[in-house]
N, C-alpha and C positions, 0 to 999 in steps of 0.2 A: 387693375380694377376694371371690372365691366360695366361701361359708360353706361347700361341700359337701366343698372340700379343707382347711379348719381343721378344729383340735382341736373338740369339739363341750364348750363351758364351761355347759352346760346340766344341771338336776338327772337325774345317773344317766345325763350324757353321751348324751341323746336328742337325736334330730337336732331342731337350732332350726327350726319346720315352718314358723313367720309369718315367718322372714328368706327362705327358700326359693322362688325362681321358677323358673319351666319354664326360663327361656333359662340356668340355672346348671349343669345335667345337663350334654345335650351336652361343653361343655366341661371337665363334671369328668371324666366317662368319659373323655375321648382324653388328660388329665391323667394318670388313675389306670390306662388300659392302657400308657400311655408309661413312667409310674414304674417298672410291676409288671416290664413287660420288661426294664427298667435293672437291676432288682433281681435275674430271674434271670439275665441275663446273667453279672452281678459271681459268681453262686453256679456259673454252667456253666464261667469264669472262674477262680476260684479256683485257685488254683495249691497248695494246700495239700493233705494228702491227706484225701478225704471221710470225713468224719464224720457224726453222727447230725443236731448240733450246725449243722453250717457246710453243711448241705444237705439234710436231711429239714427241719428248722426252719424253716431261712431261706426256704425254698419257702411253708413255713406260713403263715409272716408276710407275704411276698412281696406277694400279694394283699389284704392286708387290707383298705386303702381302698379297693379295685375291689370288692370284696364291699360293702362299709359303703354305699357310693353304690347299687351295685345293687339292693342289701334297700329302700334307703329308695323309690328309681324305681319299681321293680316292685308294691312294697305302693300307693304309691301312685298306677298304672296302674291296679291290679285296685280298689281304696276309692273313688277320684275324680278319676276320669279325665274327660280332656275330648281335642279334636281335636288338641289341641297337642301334651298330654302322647303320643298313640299316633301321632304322626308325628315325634316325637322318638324311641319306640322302635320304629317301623321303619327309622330309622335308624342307633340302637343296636344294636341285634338281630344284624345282621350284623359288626358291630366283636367284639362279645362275641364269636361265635359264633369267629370267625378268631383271636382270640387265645386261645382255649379251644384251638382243630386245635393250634395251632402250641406248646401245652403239652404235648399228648397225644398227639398223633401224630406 
């Protein structure tokens, strides 16, 4: 199972950084952009009438393990980086960036 998509049972719920390999990203990312769009989907979806609750919120949360994954790749790109980890995010880079448009625009 890849630690990056579990609960993190760690003190203060810090990412477990010695279970953590490069080849685990990739896969969490195309994970945690699949979910996020499952999720607003279900909120664009909604058949209910909008509320603060059932769609400013749920947008909120929507992302949260796509950000969780990203803080942790990013921080550590820029702290200890090696060839691996920056051609993992050049090919991250563009996934994020397309699932960002297809929020926003």
């Amino acid at each position: 199972m890849n630690p990056l998509l579990k609960d993190f049972s760690t003190p203060f719920h810090t990412a477990p950084f010695s279970k953590l390999k490069n080849e685990h990203f990739l896969p969490a990312f195309k994970q945690a952009i699949s979910d996020a769009k499952s999720d607003i989907d279900y909120i664009v979806s909604n058949p209910e009438v909008p509320t603060f609750k059932n769609t400013i919120e749920a947008l909120e949360f929507a992302g949260q393990q796509l950000e969780r994954i990203s803080a942790i790749f990013f921080n550590l790109n820029s702290a200890e980086t090696n060839d691996e980890i920056q051609k993992i995010a050049q090919e991250v880079s563009p996934l994020l960036a397309e699932f960002s448009n297809d929020i926003t625009l």
